[in-house]
Biopython code that builds the backbone (N, CA, C, O; Angstrom):
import numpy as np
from Bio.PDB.StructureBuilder import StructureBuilder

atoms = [
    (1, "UNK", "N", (23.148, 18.666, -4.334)),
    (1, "UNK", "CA", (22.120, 18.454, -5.340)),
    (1, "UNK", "C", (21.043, 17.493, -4.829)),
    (1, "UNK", "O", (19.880, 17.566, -5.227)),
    (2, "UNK", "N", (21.434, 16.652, -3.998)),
    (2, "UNK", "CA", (20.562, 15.540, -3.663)),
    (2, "UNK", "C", (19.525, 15.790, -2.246)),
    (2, "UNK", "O", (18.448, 15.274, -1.952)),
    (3, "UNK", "N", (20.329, 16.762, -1.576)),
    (3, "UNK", "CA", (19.381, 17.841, -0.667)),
    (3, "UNK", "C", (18.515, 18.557, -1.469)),
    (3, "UNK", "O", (17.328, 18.237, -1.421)),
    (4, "UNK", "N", (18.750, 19.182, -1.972)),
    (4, "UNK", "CA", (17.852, 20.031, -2.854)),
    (4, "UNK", "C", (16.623, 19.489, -3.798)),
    (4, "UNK", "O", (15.682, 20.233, -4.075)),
    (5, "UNK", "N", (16.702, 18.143, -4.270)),
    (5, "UNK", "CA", (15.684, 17.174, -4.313)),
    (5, "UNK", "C", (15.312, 16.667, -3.268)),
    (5, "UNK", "O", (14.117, 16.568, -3.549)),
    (6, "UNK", "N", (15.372, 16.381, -2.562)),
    (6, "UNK", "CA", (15.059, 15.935, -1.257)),
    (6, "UNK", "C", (13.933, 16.877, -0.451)),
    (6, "UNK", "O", (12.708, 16.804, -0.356)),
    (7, "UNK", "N", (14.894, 17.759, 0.061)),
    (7, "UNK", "CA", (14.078, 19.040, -0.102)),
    (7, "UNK", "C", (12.632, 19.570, -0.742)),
    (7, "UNK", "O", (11.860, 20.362, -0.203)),
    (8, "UNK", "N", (12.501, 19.034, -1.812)),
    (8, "UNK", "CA", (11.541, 19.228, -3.183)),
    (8, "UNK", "C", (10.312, 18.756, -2.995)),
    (8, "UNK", "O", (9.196, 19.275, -2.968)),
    (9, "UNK", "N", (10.848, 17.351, -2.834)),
    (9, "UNK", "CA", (10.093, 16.107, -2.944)),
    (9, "UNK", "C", (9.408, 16.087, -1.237)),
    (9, "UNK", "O", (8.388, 15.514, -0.854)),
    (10, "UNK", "N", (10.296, 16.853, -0.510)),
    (10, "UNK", "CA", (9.370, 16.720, 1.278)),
    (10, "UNK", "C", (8.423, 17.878, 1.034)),
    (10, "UNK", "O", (7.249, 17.603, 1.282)),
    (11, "UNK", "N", (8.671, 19.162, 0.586)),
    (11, "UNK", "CA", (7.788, 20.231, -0.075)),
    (11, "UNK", "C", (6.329, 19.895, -0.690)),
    (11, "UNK", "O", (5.233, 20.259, -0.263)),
    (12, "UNK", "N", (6.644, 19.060, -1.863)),
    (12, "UNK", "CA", (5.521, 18.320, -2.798)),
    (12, "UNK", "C", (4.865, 17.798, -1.901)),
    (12, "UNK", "O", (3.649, 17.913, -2.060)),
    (13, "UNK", "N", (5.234, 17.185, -0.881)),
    (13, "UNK", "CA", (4.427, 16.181, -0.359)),
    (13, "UNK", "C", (3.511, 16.933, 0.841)),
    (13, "UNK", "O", (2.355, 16.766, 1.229)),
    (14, "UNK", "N", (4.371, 17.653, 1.152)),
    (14, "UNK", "CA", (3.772, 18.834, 2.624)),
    (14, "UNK", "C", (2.127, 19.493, 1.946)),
    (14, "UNK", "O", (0.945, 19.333, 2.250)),
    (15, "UNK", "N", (2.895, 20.298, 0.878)),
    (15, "UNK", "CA", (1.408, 20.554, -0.488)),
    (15, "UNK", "C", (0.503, 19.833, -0.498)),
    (15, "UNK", "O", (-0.698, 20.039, -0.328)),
    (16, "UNK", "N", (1.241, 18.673, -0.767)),
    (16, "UNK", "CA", (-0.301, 17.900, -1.260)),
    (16, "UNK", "C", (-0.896, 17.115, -0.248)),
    (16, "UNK", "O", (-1.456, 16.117, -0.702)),
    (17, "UNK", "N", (-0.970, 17.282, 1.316)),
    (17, "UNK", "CA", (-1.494, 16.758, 1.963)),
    (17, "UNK", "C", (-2.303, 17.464, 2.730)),
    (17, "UNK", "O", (-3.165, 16.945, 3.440)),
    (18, "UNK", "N", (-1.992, 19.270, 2.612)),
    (18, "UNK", "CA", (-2.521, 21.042, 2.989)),
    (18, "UNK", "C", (-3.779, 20.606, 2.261)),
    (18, "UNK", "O", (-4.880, 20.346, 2.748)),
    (19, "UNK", "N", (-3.337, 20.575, 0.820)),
    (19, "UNK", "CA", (-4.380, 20.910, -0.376)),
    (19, "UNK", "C", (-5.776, 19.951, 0.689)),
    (19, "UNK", "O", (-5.761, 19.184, 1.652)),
    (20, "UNK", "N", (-6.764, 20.535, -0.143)),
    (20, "UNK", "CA", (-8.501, 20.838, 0.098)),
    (20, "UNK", "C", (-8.939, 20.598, -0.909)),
    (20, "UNK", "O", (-9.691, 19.632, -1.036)),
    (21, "UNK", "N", (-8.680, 21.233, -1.733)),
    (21, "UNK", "CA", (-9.372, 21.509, -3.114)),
    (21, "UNK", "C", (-10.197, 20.423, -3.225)),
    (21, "UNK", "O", (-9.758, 19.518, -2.514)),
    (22, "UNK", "N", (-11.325, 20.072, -3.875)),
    (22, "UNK", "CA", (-12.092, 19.076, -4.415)),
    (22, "UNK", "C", (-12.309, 18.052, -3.226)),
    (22, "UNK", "O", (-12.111, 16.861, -3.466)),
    (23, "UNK", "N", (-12.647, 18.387, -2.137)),
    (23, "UNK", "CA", (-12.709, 17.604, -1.140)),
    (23, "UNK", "C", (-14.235, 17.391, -1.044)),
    (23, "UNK", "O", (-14.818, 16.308, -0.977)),
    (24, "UNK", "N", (-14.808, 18.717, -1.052)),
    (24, "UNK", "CA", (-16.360, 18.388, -1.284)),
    (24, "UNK", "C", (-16.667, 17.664, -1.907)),
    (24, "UNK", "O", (-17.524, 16.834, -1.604)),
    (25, "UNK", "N", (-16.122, 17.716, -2.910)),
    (25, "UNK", "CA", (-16.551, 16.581, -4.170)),
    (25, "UNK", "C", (-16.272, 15.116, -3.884)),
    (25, "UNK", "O", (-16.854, 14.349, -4.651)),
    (26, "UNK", "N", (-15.495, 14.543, -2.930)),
    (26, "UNK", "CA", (-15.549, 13.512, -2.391)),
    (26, "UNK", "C", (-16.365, 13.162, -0.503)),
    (26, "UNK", "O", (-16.493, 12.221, 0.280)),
    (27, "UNK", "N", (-16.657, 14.410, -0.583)),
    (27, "UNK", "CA", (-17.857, 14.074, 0.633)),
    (27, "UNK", "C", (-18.834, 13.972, 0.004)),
    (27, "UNK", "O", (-19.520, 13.172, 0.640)),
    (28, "UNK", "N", (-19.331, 14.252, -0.805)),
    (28, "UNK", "CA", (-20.766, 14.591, -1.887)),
    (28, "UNK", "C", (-20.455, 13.050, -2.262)),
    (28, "UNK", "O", (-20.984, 12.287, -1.453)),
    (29, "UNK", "N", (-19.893, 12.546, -3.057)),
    (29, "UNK", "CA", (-19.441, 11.129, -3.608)),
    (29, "UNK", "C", (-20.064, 9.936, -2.539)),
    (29, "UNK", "O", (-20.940, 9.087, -2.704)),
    (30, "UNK", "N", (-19.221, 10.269, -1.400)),
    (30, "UNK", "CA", (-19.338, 9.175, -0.581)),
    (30, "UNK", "C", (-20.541, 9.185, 0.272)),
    (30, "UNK", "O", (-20.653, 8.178, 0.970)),
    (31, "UNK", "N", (-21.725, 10.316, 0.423)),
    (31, "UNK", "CA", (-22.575, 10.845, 0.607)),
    (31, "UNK", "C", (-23.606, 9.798, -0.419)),
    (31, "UNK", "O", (-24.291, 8.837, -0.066)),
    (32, "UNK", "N", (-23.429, 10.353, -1.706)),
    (32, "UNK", "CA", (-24.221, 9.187, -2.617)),
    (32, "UNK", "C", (-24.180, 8.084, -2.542)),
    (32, "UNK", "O", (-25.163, 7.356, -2.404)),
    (33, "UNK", "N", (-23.054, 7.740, -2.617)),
    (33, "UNK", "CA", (-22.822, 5.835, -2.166)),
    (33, "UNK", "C", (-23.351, 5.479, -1.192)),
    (33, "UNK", "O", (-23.737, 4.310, -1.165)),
    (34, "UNK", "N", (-23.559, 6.288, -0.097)),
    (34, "UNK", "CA", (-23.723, 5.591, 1.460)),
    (34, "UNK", "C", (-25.162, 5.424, 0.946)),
    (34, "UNK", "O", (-25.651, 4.314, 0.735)),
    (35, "UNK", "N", (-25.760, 6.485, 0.770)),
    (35, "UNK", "CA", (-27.789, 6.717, 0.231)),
    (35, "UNK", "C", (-28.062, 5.387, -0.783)),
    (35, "UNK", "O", (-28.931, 4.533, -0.610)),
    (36, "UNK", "N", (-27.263, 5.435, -1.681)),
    (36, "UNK", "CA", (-27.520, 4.208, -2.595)),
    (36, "UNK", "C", (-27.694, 3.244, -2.190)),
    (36, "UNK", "O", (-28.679, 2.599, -2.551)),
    (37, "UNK", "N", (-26.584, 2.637, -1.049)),
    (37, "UNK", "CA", (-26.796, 1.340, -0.447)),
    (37, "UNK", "C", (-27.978, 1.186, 0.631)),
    (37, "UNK", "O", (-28.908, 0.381, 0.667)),
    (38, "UNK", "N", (-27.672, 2.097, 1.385)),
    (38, "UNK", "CA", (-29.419, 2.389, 2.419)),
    (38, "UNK", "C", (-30.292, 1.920, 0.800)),
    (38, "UNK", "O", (-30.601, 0.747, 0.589)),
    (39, "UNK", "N", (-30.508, 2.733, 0.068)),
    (39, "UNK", "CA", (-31.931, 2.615, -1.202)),
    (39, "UNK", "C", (-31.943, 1.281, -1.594)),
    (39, "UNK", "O", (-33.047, 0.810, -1.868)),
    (40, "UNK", "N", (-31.021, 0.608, -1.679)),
    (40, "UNK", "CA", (-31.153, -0.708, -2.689)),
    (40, "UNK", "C", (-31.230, -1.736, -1.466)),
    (40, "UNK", "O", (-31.399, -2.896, -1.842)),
    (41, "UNK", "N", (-31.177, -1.627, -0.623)),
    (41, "UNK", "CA", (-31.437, -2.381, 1.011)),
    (41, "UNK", "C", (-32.970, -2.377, 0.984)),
    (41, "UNK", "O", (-33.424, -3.478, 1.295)),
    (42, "UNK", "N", (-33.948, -1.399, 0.683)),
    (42, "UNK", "CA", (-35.220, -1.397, 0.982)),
    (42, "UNK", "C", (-35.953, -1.561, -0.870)),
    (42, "UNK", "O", (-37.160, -1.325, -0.929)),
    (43, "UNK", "N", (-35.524, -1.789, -1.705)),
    (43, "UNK", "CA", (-35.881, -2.408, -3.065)),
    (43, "UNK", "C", (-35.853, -4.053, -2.682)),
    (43, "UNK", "O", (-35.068, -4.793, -2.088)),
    (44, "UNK", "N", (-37.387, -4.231, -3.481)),
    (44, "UNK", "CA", (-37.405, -5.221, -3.755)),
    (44, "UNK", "C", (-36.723, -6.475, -4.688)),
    (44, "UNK", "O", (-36.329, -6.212, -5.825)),
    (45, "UNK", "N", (-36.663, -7.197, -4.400)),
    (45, "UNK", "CA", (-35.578, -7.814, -5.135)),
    (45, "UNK", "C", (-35.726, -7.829, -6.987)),
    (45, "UNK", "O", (-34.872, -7.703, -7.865)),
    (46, "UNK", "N", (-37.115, -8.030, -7.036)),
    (46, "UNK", "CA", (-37.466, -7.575, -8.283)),
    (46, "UNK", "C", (-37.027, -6.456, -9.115)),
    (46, "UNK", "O", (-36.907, -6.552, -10.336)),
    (47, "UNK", "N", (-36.875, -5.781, -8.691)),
    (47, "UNK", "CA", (-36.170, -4.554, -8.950)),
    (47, "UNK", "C", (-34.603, -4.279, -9.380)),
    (47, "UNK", "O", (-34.366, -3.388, -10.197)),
    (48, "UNK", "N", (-33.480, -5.109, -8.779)),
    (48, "UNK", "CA", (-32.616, -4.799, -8.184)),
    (48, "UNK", "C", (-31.577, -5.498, -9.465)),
    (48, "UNK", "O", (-30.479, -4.942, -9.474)),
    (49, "UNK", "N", (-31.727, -6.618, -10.548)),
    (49, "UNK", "CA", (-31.514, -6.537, -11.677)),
    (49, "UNK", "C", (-31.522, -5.230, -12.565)),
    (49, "UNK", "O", (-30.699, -4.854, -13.399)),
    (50, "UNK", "N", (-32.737, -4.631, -12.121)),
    (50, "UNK", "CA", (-32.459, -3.492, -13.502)),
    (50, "UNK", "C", (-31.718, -2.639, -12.791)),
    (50, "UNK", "O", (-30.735, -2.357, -13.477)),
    (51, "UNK", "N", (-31.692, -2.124, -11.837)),
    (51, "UNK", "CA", (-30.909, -1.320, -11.041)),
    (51, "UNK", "C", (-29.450, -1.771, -11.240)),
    (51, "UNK", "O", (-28.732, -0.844, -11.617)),
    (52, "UNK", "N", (-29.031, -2.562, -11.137)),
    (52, "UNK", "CA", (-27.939, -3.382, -11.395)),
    (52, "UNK", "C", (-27.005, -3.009, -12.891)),
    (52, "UNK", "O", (-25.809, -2.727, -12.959)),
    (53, "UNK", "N", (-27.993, -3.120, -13.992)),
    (53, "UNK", "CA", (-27.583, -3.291, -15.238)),
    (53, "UNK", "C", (-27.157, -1.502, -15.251)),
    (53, "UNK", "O", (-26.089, -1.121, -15.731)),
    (54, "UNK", "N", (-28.222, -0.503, -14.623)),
    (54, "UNK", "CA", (-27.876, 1.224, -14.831)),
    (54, "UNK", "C", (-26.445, 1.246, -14.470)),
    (54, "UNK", "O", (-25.599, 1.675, -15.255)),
    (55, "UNK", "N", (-26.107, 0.709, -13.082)),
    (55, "UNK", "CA", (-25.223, 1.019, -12.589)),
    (55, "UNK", "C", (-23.504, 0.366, -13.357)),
    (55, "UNK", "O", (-22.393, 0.787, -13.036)),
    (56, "UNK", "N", (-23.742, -0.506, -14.184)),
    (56, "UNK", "CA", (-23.068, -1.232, -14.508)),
    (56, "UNK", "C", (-22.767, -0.539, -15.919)),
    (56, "UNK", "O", (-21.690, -0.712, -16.489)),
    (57, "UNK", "N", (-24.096, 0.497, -16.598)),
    (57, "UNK", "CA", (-23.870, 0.926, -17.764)),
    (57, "UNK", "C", (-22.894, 2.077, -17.391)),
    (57, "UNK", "O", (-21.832, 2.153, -18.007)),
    (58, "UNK", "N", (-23.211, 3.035, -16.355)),
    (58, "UNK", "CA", (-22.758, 4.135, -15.651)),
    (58, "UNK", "C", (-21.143, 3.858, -15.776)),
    (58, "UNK", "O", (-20.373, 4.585, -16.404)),
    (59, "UNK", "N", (-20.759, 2.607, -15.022)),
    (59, "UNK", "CA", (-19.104, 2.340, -14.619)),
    (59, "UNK", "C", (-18.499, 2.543, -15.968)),
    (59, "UNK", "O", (-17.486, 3.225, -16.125)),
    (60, "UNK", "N", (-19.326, 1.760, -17.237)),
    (60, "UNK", "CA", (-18.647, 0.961, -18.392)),
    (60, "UNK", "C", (-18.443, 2.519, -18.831)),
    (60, "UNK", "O", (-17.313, 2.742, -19.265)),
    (61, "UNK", "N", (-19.326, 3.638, -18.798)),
    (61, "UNK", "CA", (-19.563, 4.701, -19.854)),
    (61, "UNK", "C", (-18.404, 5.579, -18.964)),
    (61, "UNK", "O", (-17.537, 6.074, -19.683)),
    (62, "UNK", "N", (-18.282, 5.806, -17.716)),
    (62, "UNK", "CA", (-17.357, 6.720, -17.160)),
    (62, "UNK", "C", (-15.327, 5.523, -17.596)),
    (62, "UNK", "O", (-14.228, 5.891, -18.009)),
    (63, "UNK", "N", (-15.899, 4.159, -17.175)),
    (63, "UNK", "CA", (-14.500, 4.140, -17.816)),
    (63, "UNK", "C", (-13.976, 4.339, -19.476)),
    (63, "UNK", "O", (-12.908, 4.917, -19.678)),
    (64, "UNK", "N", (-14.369, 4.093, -20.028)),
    (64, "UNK", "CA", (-14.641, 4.609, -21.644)),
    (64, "UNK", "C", (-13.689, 5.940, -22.141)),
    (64, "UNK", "O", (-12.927, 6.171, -23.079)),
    (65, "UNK", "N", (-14.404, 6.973, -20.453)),
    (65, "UNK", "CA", (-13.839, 8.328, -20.805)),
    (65, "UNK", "C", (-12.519, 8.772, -20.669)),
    (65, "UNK", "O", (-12.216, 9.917, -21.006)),
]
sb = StructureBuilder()
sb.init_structure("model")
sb.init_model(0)
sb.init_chain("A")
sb.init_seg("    ")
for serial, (resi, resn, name, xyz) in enumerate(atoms, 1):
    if name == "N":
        sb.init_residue(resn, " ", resi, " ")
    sb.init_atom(name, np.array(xyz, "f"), 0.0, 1.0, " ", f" {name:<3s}", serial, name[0])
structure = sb.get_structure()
């Protein structure tokens, strides 16, 4: 019985390290982040408060969900 979980659990893991799926979606992600930081590098500092507060509304509203 304890092979046979064993077994299971090396399976699950083989899966989920194959899997792809939604991978774009974290090159696209980290794609944005990298651009963001280049963008807010060449903003003036004046700026970079309000920029600040979007990004901060963004986090609060996605954790929320």
């Amino acid at each position: 019985m304890e092979a046979e979980i064993m077994r299971e659990s090396l399976l699950l893991l083989f899966n989920l390290f194959k899997e792809e799926r939604g991978q774009d979606l974290i090159e696209y992600a980290l794609l944005c982040a990298a651009i963001a930081i280049i963008v807010a590098g060449f903003l003036p500092p004046s700026i970079m408060p309000s920029v600040s507060s979007i990004f901060s509304k963004l986090t609060s509203s996605m954790a929320l969900s």
